[in-house]
mmCIF file of the N, C-alpha and C atoms, coordinates in Angstrom:
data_MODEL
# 
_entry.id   MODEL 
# 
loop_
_atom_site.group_PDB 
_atom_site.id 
_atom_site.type_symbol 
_atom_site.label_atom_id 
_atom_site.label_alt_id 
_atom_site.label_comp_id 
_atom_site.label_asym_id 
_atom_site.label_entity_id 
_atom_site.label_seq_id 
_atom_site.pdbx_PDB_ins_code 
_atom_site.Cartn_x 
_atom_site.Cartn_y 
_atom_site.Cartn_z 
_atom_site.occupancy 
_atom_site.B_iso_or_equiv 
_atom_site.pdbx_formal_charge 
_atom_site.auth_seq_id 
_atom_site.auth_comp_id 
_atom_site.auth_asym_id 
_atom_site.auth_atom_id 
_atom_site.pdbx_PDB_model_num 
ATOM 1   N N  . UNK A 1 1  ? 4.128   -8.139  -8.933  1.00 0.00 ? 1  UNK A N  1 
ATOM 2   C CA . UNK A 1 1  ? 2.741   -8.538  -8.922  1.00 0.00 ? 1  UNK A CA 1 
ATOM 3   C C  . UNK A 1 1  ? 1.847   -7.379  -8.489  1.00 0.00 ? 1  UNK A C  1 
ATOM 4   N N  . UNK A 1 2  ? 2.085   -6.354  -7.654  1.00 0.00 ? 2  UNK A N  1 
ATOM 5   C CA . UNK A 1 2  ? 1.546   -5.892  -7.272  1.00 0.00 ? 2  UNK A CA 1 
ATOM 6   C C  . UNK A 1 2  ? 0.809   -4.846  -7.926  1.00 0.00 ? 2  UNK A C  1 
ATOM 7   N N  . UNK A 1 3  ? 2.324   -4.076  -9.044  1.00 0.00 ? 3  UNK A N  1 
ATOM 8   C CA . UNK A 1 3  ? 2.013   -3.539  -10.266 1.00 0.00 ? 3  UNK A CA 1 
ATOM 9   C C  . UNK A 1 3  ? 0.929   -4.333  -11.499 1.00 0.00 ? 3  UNK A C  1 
ATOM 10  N N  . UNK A 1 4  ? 0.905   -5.242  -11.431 1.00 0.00 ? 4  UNK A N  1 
ATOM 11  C CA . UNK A 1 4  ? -0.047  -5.733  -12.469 1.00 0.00 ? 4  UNK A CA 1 
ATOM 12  C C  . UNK A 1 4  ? -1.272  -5.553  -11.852 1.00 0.00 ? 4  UNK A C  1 
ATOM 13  N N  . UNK A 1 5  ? -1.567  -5.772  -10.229 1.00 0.00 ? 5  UNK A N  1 
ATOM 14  C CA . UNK A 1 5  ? -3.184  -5.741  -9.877  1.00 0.00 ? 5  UNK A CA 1 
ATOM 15  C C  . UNK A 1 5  ? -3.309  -4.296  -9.866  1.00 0.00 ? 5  UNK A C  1 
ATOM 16  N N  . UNK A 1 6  ? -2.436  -2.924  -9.878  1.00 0.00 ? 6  UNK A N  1 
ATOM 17  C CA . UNK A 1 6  ? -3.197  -2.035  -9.884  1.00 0.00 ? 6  UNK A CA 1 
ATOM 18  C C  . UNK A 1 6  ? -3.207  -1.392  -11.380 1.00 0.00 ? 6  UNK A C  1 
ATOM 19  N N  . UNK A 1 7  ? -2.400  -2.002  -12.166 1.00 0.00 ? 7  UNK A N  1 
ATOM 20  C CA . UNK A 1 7  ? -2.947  -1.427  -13.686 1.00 0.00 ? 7  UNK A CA 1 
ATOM 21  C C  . UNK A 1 7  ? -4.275  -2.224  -13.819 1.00 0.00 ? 7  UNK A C  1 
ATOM 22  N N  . UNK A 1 8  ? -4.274  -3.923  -13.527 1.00 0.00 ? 8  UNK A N  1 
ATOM 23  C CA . UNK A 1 8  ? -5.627  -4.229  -13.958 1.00 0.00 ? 8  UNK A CA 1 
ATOM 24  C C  . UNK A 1 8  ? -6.971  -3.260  -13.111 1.00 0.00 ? 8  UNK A C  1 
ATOM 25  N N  . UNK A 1 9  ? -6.433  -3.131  -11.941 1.00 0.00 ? 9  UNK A N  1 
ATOM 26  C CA . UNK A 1 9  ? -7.355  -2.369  -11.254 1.00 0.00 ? 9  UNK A CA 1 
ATOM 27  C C  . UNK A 1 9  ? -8.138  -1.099  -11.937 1.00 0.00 ? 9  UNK A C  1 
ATOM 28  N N  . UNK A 1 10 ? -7.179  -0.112  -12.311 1.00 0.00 ? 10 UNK A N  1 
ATOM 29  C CA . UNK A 1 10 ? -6.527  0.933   -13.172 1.00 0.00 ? 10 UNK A CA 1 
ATOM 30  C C  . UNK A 1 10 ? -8.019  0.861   -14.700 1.00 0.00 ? 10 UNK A C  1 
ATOM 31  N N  . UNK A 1 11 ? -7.644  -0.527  -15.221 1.00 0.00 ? 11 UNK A N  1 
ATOM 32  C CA . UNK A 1 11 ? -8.256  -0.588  -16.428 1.00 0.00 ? 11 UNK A CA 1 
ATOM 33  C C  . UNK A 1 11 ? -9.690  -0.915  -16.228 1.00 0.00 ? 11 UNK A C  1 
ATOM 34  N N  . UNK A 1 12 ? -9.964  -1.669  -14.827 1.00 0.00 ? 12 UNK A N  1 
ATOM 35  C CA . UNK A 1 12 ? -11.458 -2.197  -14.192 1.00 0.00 ? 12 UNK A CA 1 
ATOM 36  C C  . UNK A 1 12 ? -11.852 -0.326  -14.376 1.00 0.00 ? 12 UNK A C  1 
ATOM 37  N N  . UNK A 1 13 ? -11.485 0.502   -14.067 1.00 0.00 ? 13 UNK A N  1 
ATOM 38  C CA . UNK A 1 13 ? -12.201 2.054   -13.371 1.00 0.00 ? 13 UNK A CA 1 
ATOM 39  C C  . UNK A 1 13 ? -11.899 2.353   -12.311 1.00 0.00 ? 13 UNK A C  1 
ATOM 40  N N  . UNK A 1 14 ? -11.157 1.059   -11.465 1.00 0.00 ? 14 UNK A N  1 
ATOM 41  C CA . UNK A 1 14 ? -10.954 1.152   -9.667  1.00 0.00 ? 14 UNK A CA 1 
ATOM 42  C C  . UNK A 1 14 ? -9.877  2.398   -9.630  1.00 0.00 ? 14 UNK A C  1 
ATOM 43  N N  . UNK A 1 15 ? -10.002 3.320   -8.820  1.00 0.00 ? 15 UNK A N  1 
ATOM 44  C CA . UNK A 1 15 ? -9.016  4.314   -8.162  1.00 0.00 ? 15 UNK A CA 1 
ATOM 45  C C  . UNK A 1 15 ? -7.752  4.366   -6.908  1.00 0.00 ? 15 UNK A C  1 
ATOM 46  N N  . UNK A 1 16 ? -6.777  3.175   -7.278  1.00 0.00 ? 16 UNK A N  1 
ATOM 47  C CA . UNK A 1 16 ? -6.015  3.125   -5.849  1.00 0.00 ? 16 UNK A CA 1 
ATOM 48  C C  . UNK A 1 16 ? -6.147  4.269   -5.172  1.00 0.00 ? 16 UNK A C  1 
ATOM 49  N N  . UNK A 1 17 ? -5.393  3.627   -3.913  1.00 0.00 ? 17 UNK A N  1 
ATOM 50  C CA . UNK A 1 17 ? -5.137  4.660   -2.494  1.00 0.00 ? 17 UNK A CA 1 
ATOM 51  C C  . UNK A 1 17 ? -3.650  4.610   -2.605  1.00 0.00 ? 17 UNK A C  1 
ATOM 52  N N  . UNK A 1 18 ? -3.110  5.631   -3.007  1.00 0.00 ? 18 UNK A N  1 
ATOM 53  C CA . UNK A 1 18 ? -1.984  5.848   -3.051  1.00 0.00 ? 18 UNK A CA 1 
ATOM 54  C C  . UNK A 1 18 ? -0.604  5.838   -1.809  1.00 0.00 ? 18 UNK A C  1 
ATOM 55  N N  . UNK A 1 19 ? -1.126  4.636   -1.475  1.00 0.00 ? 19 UNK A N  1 
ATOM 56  C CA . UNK A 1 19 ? -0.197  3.889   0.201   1.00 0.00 ? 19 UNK A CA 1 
ATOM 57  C C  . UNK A 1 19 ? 0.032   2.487   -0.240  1.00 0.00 ? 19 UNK A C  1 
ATOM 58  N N  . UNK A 1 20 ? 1.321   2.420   0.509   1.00 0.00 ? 20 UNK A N  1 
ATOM 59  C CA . UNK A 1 20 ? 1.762   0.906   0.371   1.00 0.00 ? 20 UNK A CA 1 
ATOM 60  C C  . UNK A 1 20 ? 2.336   0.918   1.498   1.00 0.00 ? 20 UNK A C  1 
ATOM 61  N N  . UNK A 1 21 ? 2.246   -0.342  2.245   1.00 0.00 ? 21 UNK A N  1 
ATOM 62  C CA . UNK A 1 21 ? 3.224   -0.800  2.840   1.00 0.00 ? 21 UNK A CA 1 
ATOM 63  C C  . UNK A 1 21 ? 4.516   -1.679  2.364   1.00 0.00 ? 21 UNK A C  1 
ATOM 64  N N  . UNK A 1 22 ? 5.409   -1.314  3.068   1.00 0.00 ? 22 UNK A N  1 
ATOM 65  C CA . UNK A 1 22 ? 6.993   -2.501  2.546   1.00 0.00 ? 22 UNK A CA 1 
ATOM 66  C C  . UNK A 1 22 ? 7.625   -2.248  3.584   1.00 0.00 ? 22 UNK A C  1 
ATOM 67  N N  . UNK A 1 23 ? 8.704   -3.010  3.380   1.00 0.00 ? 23 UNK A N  1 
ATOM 68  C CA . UNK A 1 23 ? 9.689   -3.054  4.055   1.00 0.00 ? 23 UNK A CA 1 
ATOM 69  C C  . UNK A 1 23 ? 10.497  -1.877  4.978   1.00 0.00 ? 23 UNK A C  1 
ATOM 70  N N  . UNK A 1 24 ? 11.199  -1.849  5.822   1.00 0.00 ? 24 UNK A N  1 
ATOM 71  C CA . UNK A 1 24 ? 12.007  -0.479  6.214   1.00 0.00 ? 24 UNK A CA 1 
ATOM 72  C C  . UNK A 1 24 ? 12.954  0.057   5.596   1.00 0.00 ? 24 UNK A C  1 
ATOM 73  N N  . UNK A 1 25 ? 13.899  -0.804  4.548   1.00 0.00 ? 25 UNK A N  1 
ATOM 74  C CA . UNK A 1 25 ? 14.291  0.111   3.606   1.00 0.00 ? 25 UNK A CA 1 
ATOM 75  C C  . UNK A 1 25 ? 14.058  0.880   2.582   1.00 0.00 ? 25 UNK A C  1 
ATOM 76  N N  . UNK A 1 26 ? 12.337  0.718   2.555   1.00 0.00 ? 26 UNK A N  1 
ATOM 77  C CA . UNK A 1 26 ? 11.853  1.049   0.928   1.00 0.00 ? 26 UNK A CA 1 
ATOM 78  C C  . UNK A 1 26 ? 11.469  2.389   1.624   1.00 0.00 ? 26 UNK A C  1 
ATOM 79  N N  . UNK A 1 27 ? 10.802  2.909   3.117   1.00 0.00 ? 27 UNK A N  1 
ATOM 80  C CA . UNK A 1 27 ? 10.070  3.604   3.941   1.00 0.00 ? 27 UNK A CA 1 
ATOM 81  C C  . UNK A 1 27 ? 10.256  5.351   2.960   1.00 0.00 ? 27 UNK A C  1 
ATOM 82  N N  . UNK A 1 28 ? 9.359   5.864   2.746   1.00 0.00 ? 28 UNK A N  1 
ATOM 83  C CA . UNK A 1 28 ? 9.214   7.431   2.464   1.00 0.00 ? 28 UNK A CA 1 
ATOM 84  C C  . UNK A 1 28 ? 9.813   7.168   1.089   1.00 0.00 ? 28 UNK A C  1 
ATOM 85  N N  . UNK A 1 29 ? 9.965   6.029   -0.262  1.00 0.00 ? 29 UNK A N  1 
ATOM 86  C CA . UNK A 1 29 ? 9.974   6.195   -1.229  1.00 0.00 ? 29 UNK A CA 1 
ATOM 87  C C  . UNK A 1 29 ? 8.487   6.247   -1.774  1.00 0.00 ? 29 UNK A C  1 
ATOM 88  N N  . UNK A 1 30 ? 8.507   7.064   -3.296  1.00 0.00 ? 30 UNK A N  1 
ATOM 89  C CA . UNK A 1 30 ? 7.110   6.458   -3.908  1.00 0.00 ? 30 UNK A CA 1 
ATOM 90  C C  . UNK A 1 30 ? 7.309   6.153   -5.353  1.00 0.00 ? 30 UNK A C  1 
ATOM 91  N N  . UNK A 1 31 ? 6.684   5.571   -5.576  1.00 0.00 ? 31 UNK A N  1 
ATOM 92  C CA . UNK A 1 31 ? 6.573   4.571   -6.817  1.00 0.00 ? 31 UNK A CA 1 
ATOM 93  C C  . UNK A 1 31 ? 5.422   5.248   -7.674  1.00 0.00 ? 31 UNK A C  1 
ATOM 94  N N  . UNK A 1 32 ? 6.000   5.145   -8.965  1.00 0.00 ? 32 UNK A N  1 
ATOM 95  C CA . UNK A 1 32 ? 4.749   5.855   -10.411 1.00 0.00 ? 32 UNK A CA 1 
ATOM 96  C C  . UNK A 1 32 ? 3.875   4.774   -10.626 1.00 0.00 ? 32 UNK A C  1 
ATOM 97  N N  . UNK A 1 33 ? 2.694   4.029   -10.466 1.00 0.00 ? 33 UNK A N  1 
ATOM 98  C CA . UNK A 1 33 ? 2.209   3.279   -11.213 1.00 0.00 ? 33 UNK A CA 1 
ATOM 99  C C  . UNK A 1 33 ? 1.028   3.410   -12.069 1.00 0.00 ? 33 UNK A C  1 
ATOM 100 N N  . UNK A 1 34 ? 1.160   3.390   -12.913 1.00 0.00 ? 34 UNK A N  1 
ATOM 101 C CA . UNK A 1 34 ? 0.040   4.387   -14.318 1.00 0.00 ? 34 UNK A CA 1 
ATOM 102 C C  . UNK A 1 34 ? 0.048   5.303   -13.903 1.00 0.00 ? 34 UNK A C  1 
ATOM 103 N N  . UNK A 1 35 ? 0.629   6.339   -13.926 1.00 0.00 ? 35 UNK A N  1 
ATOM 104 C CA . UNK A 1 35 ? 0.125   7.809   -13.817 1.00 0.00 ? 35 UNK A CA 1 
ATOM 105 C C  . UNK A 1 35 ? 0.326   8.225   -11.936 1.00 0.00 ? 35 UNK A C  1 
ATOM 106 N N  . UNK A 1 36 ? 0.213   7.179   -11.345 1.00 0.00 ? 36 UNK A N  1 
ATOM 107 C CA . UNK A 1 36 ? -0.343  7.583   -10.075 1.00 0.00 ? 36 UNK A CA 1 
ATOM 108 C C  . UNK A 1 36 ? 1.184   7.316   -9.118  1.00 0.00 ? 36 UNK A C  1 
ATOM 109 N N  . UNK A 1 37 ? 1.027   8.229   -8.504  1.00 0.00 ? 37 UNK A N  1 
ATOM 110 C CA . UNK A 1 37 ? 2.552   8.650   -7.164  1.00 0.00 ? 37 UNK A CA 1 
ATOM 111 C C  . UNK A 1 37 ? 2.049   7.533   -5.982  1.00 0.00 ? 37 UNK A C  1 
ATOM 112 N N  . UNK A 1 38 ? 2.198   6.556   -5.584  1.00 0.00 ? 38 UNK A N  1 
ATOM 113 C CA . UNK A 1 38 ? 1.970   5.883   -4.429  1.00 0.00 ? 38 UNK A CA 1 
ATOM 114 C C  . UNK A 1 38 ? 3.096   5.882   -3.128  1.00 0.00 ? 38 UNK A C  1 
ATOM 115 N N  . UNK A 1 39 ? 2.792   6.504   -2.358  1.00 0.00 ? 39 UNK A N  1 
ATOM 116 C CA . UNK A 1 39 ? 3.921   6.524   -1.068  1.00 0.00 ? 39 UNK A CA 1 
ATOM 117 C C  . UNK A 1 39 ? 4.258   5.403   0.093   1.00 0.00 ? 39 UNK A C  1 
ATOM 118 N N  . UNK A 1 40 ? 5.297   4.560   -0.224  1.00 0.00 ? 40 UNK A N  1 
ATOM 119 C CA . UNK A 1 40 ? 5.909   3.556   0.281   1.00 0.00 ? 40 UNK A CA 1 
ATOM 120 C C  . UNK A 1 40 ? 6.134   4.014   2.136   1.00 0.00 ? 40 UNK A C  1 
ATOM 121 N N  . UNK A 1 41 ? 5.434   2.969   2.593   1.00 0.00 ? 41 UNK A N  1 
ATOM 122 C CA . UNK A 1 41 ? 5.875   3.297   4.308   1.00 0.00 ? 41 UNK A CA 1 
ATOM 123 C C  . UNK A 1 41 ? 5.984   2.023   4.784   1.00 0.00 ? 41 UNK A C  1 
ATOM 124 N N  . UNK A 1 42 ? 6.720   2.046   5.929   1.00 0.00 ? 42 UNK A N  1 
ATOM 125 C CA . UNK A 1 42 ? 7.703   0.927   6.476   1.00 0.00 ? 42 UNK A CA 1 
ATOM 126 C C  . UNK A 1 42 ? 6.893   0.432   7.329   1.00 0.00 ? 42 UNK A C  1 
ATOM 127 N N  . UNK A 1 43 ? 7.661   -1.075  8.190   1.00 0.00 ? 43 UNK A N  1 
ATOM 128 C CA . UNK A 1 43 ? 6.362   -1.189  9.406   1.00 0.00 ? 43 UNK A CA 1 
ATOM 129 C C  . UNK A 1 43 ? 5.867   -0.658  10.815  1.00 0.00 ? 43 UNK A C  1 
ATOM 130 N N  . UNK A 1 44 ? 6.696   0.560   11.216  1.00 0.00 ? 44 UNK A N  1 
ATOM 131 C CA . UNK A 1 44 ? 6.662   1.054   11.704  1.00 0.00 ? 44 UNK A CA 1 
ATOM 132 C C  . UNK A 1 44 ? 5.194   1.943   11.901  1.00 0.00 ? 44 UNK A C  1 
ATOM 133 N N  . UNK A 1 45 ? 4.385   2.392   12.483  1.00 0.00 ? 45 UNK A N  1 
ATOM 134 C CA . UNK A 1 45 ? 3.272   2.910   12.904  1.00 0.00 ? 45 UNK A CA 1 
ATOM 135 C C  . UNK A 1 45 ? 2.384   2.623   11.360  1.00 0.00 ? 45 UNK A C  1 
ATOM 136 N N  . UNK A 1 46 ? 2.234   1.631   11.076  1.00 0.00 ? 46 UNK A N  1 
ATOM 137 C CA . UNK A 1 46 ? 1.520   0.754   10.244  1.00 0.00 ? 46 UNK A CA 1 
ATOM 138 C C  . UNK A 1 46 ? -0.080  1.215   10.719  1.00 0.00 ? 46 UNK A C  1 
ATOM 139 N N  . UNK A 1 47 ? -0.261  0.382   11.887  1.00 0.00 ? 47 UNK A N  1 
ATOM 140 C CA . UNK A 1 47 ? -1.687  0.448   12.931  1.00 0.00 ? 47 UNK A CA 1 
ATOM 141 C C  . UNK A 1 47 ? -2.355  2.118   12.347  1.00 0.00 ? 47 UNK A C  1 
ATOM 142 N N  . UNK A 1 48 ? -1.177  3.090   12.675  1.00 0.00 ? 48 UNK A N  1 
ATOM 143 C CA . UNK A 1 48 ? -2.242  3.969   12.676  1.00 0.00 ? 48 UNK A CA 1 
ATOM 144 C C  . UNK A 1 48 ? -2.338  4.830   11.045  1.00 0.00 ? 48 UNK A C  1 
ATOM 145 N N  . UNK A 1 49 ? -1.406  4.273   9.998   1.00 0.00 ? 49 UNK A N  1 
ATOM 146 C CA . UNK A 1 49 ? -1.261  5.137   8.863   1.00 0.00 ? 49 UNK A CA 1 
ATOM 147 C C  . UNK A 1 49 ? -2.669  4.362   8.046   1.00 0.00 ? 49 UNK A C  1 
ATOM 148 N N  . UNK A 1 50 ? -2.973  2.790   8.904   1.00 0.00 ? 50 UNK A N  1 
ATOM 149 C CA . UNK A 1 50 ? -3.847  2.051   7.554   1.00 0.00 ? 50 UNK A CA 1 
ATOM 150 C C  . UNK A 1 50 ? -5.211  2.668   8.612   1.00 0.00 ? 50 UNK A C  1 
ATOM 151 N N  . UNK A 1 51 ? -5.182  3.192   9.479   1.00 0.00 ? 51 UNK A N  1 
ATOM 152 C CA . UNK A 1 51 ? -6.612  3.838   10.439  1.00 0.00 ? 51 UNK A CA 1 
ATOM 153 C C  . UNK A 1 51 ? -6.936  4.636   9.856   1.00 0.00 ? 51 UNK A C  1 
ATOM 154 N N  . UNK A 1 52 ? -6.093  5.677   9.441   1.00 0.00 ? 52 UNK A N  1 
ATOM 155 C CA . UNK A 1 52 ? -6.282  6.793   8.480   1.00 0.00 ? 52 UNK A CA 1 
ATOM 156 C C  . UNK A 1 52 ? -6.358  6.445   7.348   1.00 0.00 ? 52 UNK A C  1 
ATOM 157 N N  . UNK A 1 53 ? -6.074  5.803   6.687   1.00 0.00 ? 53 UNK A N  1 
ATOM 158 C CA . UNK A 1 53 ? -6.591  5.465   5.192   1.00 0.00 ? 53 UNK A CA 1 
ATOM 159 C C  . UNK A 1 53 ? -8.310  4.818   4.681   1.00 0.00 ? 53 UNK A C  1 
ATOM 160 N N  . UNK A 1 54 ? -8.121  4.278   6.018   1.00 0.00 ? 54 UNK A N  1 
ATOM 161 C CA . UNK A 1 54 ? -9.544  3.926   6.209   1.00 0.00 ? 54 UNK A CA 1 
ATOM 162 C C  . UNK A 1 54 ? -10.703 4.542   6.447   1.00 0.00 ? 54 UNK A C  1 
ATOM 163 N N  . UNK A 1 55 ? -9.913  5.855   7.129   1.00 0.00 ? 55 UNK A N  1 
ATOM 164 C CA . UNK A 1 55 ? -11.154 6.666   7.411   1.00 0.00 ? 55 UNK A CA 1 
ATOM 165 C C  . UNK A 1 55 ? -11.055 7.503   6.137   1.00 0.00 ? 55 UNK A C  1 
ATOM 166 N N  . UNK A 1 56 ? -10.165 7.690   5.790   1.00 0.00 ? 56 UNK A N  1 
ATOM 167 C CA . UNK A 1 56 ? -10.401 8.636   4.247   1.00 0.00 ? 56 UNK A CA 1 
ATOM 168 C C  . UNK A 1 56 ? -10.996 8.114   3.077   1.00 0.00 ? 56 UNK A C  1 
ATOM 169 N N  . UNK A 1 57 ? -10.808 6.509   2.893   1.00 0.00 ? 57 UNK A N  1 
ATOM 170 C CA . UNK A 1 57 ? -11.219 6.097   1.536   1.00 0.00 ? 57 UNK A CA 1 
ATOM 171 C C  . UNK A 1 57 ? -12.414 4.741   2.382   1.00 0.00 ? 57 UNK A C  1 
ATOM 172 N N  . UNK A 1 58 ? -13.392 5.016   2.820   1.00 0.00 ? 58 UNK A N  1 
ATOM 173 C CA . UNK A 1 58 ? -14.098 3.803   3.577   1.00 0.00 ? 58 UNK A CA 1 
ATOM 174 C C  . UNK A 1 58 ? -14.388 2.594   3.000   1.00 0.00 ? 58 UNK A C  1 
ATOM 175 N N  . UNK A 1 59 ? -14.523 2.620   1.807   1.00 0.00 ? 59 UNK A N  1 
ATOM 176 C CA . UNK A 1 59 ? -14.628 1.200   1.080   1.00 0.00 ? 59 UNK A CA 1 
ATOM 177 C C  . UNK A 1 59 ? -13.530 0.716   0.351   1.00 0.00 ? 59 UNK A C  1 
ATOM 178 N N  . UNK A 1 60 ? -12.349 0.982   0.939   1.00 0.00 ? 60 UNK A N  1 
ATOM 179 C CA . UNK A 1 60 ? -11.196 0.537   0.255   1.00 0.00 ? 60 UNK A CA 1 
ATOM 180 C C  . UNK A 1 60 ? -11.190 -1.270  0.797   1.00 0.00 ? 60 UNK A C  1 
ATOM 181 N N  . UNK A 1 61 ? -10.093 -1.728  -0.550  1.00 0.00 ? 61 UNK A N  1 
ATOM 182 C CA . UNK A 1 61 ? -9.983  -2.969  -0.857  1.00 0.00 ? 61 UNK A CA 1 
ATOM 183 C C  . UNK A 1 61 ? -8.238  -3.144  -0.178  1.00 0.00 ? 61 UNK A C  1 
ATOM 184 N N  . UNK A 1 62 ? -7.976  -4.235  0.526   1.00 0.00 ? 62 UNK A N  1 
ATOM 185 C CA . UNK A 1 62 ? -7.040  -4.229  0.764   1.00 0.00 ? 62 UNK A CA 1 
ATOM 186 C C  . UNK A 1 62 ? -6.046  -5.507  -0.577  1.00 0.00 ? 62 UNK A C  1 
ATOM 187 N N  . UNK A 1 63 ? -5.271  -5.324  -0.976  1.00 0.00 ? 63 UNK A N  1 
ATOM 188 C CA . UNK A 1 63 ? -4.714  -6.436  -1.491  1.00 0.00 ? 63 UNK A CA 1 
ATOM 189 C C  . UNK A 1 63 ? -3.152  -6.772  -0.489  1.00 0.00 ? 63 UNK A C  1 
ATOM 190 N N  . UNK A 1 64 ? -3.167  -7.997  -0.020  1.00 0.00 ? 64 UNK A N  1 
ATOM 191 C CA . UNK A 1 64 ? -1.495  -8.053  1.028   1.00 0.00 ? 64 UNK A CA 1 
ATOM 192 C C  . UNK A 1 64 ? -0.253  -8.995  0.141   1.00 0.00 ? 64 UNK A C  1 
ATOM 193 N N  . UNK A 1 65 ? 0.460   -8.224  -0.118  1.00 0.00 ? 65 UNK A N  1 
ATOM 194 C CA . UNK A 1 65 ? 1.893   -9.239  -0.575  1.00 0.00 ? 65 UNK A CA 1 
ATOM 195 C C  . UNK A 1 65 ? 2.759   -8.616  0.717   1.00 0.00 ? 65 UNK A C  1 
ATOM 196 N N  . UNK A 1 66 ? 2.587   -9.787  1.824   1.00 0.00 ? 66 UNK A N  1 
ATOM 197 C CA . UNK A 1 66 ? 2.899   -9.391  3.070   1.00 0.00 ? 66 UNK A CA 1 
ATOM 198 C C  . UNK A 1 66 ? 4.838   -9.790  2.860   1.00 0.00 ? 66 UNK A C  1 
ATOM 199 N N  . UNK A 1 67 ? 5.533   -8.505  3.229   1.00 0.00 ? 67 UNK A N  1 
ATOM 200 C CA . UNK A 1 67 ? 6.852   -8.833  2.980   1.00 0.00 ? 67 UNK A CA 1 
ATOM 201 C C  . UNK A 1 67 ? 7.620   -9.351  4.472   1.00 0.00 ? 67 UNK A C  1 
ATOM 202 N N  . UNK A 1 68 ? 8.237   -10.037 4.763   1.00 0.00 ? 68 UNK A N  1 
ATOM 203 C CA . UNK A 1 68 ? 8.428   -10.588 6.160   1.00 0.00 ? 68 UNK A CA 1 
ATOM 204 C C  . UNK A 1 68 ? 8.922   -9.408  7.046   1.00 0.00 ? 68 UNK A C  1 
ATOM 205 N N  . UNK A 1 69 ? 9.445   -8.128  6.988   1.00 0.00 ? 69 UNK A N  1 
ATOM 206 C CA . UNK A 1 69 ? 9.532   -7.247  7.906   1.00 0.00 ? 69 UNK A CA 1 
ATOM 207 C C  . UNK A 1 69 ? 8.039   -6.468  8.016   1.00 0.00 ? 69 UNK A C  1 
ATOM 208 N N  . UNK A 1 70 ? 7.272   -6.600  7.653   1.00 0.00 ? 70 UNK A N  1 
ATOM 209 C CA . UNK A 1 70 ? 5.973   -6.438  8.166   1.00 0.00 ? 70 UNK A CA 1 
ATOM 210 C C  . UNK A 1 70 ? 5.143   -6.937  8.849   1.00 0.00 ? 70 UNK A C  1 
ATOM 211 N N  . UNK A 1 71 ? 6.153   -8.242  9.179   1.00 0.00 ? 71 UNK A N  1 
ATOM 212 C CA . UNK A 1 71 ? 5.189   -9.177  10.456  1.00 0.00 ? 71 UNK A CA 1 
ATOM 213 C C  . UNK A 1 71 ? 5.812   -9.801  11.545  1.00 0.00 ? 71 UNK A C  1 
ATOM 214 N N  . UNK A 1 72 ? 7.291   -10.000 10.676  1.00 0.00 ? 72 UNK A N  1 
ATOM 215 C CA . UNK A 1 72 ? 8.331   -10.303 12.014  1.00 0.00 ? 72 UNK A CA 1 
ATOM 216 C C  . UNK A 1 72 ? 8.356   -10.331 13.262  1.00 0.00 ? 72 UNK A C  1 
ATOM 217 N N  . UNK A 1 73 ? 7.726   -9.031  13.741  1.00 0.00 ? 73 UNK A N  1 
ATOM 218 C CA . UNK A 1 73 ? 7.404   -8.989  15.095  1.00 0.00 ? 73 UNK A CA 1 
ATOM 219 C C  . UNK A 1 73 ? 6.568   -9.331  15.572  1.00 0.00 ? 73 UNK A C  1 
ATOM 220 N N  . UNK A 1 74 ? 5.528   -10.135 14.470  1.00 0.00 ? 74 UNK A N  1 
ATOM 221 C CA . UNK A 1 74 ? 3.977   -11.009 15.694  1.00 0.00 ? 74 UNK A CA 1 
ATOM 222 C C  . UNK A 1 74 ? 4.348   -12.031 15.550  1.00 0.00 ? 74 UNK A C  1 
ATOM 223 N N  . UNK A 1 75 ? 5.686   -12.358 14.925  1.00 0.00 ? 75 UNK A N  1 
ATOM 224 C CA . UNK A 1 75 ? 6.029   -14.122 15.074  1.00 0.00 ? 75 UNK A CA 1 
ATOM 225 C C  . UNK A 1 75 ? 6.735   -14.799 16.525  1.00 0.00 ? 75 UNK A C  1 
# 
């Protein structure tokens, strides 16, 4: 799913931010989607990688397909 919102994104004109969060086994892979290198990071220092993304791209859109090791620990 996630791939379909950023090709539709892709075809809107929108420019992802080439970050994802997932899981801890996916951590320091990246994924091609249209053209674009996106770098997979785990949940580990989450807090401060999406601080920095924020300050680099300020009107970014978040979309969440929250995977359960990304929250596990506030349950």
């Amino acid at each position: 799913m996630g791939r379909a919102v950023i090709q539709a994104a892709v075809s809107a004109g929108l420019h992802p931010v080439p970050v994802s969060f997932s899981c801890a086994e996916e951590f320091g892979q990246t994924v091609e989607v249209c053209g674009k290198e996106i770098k997979l990071h785990g949940p580990s220092g989450r807090e401060s990688i999406l601080a920095s993304v924020v300050d680099e791209y300020p009107n970014l859109i978040v979309v969440d397909y929250t995977v359960p090791d990304a929250v596990n620990e506030w349950i």
